[in-house]
C-alpha positions as CSV (number, residue, x, y, z in Angstrom):
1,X,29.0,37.5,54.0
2,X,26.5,35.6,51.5
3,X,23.8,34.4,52.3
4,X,21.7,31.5,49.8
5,X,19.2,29.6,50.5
6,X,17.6,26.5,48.7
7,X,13.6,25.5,48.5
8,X,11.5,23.3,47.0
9,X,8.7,25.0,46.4
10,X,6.4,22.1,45.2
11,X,4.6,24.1,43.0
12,X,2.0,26.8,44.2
13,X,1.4,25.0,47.6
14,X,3.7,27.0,49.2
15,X,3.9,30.5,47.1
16,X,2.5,32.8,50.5
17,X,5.3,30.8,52.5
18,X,8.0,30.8,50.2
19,X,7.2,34.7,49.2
20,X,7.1,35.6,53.1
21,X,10.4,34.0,53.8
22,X,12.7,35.6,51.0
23,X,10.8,38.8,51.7
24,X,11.8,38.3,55.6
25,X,15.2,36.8,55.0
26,X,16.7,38.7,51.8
27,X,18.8,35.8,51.1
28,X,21.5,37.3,48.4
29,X,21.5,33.7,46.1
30,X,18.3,31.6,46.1
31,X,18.1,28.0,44.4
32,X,14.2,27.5,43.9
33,X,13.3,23.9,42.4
34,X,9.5,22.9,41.5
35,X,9.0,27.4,41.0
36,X,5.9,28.5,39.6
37,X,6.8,30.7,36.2
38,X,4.5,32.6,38.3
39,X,6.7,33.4,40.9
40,X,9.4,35.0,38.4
41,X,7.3,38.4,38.3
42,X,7.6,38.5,42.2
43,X,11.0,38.0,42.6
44,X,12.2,40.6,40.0
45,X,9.6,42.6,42.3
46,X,12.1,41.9,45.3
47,X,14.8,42.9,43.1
48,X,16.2,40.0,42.6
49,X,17.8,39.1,38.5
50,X,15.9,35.4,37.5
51,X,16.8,32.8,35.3
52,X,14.3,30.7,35.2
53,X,14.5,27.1,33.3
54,X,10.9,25.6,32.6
55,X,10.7,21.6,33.4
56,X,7.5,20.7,33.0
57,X,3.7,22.5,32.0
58,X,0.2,21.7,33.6
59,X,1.2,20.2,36.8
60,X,-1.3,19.2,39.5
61,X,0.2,21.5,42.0
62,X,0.6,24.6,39.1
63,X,-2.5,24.1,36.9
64,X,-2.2,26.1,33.9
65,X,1.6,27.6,35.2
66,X,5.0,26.1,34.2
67,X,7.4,24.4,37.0
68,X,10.7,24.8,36.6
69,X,14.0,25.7,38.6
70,X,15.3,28.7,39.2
71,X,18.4,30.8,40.3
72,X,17.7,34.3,41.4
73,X,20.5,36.6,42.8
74,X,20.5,40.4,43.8
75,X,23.6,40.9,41.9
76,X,23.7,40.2,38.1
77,X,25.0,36.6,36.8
């Protein structure tokens, strides 16, 4: 079985919640939209591989970070 799961993140508002939730769910594919670059370091510290597309710099909810979308997998892509 695979498991995914897909977030909006909205920025840093919800980093702790996000990070709590992979950390407790492990999901094997995970679709991240509005992701702090950040977040990338973290991930890759859950083992998880990140590809990590940059959207848009300075936003309100990520001052001085980079939003973007993300797809981050524990097997390689």
């Amino acid at each position: 079985m695979l498991t995914l799961a897909t977030l909006n993140m909205e920025g840093a508002r919800h980093f702790t919640t996000v990070a709590n939730f992979i950390a407790d769910h492990t999901p094997d594919v995970l679709c991240l939209q509005e992701m702090p670059g950040a977040f990338t370091p973290l991930l890759m510290a859950m083992h998880y591989e990140v590809t990590f597309v940059p959207m848009t710099q300075n936003h309100p909810t990520a001052p001085g970070d980079t939003l973007g979308i993300a797809l981050a997998t524990k097997r390689p892509h």
